[in-house]
C-alpha positions as a printed Julia matrix, in Angstrom:
226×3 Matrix{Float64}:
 -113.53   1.38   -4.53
 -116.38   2.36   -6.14
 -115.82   5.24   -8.84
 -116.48   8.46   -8.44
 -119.91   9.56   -9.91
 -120.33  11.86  -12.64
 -121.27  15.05  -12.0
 -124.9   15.86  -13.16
 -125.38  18.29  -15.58
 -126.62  21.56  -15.12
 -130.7   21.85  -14.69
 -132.56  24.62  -16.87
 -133.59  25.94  -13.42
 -129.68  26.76  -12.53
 -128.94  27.47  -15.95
 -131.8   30.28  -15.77
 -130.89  31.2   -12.18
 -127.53  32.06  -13.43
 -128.88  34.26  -16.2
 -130.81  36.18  -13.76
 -127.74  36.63  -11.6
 -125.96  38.13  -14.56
 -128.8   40.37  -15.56
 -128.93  41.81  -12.3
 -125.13  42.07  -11.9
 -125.62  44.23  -15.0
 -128.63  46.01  -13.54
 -126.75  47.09  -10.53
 -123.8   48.6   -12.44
 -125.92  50.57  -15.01
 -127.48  51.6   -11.44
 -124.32  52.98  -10.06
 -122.94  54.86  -13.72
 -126.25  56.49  -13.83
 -126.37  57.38  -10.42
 -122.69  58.8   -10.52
 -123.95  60.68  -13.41
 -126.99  62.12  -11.8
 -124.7   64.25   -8.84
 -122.23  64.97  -11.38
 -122.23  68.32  -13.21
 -122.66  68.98  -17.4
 -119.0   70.3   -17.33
 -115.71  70.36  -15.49
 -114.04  73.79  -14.79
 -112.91  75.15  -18.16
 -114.4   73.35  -20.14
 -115.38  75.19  -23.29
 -119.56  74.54  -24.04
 -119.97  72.65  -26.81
 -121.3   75.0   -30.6
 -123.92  73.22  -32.68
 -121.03  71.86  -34.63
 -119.31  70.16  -32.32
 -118.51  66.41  -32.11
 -120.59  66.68  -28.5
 -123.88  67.95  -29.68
 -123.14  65.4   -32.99
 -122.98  62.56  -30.65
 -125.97  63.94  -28.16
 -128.37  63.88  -31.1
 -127.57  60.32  -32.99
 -127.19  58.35  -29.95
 -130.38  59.82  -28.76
 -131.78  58.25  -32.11
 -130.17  55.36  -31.71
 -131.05  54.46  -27.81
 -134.63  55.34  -29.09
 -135.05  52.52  -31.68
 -133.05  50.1   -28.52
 -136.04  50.88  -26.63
 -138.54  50.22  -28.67
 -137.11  46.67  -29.86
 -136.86  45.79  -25.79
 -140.63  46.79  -25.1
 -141.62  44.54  -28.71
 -140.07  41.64  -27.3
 -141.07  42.49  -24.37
 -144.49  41.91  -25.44
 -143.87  38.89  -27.6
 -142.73  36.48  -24.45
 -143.21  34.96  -21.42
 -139.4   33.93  -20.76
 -138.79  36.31  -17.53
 -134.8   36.65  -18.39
 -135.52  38.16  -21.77
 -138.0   40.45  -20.56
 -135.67  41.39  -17.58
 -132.84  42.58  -20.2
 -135.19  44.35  -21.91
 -136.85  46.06  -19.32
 -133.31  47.27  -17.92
 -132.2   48.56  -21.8
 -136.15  50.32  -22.21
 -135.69  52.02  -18.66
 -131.69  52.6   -19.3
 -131.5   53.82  -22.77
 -134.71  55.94  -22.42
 -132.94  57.78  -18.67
 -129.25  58.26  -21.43
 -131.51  59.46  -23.71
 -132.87  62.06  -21.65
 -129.5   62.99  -20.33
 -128.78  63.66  -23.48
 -131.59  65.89  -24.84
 -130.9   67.8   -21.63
 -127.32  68.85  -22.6
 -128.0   70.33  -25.63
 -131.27  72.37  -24.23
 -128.34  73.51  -21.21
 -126.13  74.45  -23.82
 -128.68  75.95  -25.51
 -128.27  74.38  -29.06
 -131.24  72.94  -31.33
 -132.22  68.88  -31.01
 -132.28  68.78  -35.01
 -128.62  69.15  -37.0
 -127.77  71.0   -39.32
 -125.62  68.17  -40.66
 -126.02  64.64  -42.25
 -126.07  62.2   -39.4
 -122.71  60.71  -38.37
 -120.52  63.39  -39.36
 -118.97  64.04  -36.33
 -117.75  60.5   -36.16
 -115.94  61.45  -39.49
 -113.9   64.04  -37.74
 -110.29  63.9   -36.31
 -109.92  62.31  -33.07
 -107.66  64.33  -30.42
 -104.3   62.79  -31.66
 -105.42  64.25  -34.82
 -105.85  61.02  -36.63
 -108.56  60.98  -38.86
 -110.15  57.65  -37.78
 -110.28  55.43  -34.98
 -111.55  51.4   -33.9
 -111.72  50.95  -37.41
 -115.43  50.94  -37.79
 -115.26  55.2   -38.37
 -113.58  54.69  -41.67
 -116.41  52.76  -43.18
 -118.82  55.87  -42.15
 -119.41  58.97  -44.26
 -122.1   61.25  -43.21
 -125.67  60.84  -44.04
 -124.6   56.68  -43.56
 -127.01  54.49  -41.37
 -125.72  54.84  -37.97
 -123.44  51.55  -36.83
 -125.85  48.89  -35.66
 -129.44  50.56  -35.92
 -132.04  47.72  -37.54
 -133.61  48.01  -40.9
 -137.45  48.56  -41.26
 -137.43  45.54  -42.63
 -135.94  43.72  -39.81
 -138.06  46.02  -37.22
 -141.3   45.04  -38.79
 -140.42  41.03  -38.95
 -139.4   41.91  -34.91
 -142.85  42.71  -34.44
 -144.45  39.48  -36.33
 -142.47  36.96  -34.43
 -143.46  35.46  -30.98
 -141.97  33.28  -28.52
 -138.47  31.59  -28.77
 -138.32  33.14  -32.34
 -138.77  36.64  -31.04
 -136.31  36.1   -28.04
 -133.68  35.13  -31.13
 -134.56  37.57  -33.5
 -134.32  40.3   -30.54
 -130.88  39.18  -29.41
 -129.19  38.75  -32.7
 -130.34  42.83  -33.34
 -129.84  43.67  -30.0
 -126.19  42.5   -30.27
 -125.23  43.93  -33.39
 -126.95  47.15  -31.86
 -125.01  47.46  -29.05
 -121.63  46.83  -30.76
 -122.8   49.79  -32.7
 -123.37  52.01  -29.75
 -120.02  51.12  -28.3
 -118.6   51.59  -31.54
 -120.25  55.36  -31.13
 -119.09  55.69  -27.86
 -115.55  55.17  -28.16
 -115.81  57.1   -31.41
 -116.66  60.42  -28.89
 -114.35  59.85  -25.99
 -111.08  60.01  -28.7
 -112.66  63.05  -29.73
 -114.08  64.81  -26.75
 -112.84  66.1   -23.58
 -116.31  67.24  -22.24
 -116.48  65.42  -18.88
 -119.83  64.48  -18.89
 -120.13  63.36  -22.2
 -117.15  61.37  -21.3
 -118.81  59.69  -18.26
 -121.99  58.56  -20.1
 -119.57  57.27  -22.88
 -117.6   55.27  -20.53
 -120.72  53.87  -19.28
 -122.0   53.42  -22.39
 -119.39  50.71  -23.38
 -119.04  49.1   -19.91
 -122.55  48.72  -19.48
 -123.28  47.65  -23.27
 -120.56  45.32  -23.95
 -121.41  43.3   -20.46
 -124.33  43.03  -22.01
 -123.37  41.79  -25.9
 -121.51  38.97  -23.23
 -124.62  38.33  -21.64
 -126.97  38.07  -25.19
 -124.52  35.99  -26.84
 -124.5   33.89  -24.45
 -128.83  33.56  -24.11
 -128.59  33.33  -27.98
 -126.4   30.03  -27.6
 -128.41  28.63  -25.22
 -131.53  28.76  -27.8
 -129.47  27.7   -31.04
C-alpha cells in the first residue's frame, strides 16, 4: 500500500483568505455592539447623570483622546501599503474608533459638561472601583494622574510610523496597534469596576470584546511577517 501523502502546506492565498475571514468576523461584531448602542438610550431609569468629576465624563474625554491617535495610525498605514488585510483592519479601527469617539463627545454635550477637564488626565482611573478597592487589573496602580495614558504611542514612534512603507510599516503599525489596544481595554475595564452608567457600560463592554479579538488577530499578522 502506497503511503499516505503528506498534506500540502497552506498557500499564502488561504493563509490571506483566512485573515480576511477573521477581519470581517470582527467587522460584523463591532457592527452589531455599535448598532445595539445606536437604539439604546444615554441612561437607564435612575441613573444619576454623571458631574464633571465623575469617573464617566473622566473616561468620555481620555478615551476620546486615545481612539483619536488609533485613528490616525490606521489611516498612516493605511497610506503606506498595498497589503489589502492591513488596510482592511485599519479601515474598520479609523471608521470604529472615530463612530466611539463621537458617542462619546455626545454624552458629555447631553449631560451638559465641558469636553476639556479640569483634572490631570487619568485621574479617574486612580479612583476606587465599586468594591471600594483602590485599584484594579493591575495596570491602574502604575497610573497617577497627569501619566501618559496606557498604550498611546510616543511622538517619536508616531513620526518613524509615518517614514516607514511597506512590510515595515504593516510591522511597525501592528506592534503599536497592539500595545494600543491592550491599553484601551486596560481603560475599559478600568470604567466598568467603577461605573454603573449603562451606556458607558455598553461601549466599555464592546470596547474590550471588540479590541482584544483584535490584539488576537494583529498578533497573529505580526507572526506571519517576523
Amino acid at each position: 500500500m502506497a503511503p499516505a501523502a503528506s498534506p500540502e502546506p497552506a498557500s499564502a492565498t488561504d493563509t490571506g483568505r483566512r485573515t480576511r475571514l477573521a477581519i470581517a468576523a470582527v467587522l460584523t461584531a463591532v457592527a452589531l455592539v455599535a448598532a445595539s448602542l445606536l437604539i439604546g438610550r444615554l441612561s437607564a431609569p435612575g441613573d444619576t447623570e454623571p458631574t464633571s468629576a465623575s469617573v464617566e465624563a473622566g473616561f468620555a474625554r481620555d478615551m476620546q483622546v486615545h481612539h483619536q491617535q488609533a485613528v490616525e495610525m490606521a489611516l498612516i498605514v493605511r497610506d503606506a501599503t498595498d497589503d489589502p488585510d492591513v488596510r482592511l483592519l485599519a479601515y474598520d479601527i479609523a471608521t470604529s474608533q472615530s463612530q466611539q469617539a463621537g458617542q462619546m463627545f455626545g454624552w458629555l454635550a447631553t449631560w451638559g459638561l465641558s469636553q476639556a477637564a479640569a483634572e490631570p488626565t487619568m485621574t479617574w482611573m486612580t479612583r476606587p472601583t465599586l468594591s471600594g478597592e483602590a485599584h484594579e487589573h493591575g495596570g491602574d496602580s502604575a497610573h497617577t494622574p497627569g501619566d501618559p495614558m496606557p498604550g498611546l504611542a510616543t511622538d517619536e514612534q508616531m513620526t518613524a510610523l509615518r517614514a516607514a512603507t511597506g512590510v515595515e510599516a504593516e510591522r511597525m503599525f501592528l506592534e503599536l496597534m497592539i500595545a494600543h489596544h491592550q491599553g484601551g481595554v486596560e481603560m475599559a475595564e478600568a470604567v466598568v469596576d467603577r461605573s454603573r452608567t449603562k451606556v458607558v457600560l455598553d461601549l466599555a463592554n464592546s470596547i474590550i470584546a471588540a479590541q482584544s479579538a483584535e490584539i488576537q488577530l494583529m498578533e497573529d499578522m505580526l507572526a506571519a511577517r517576523a
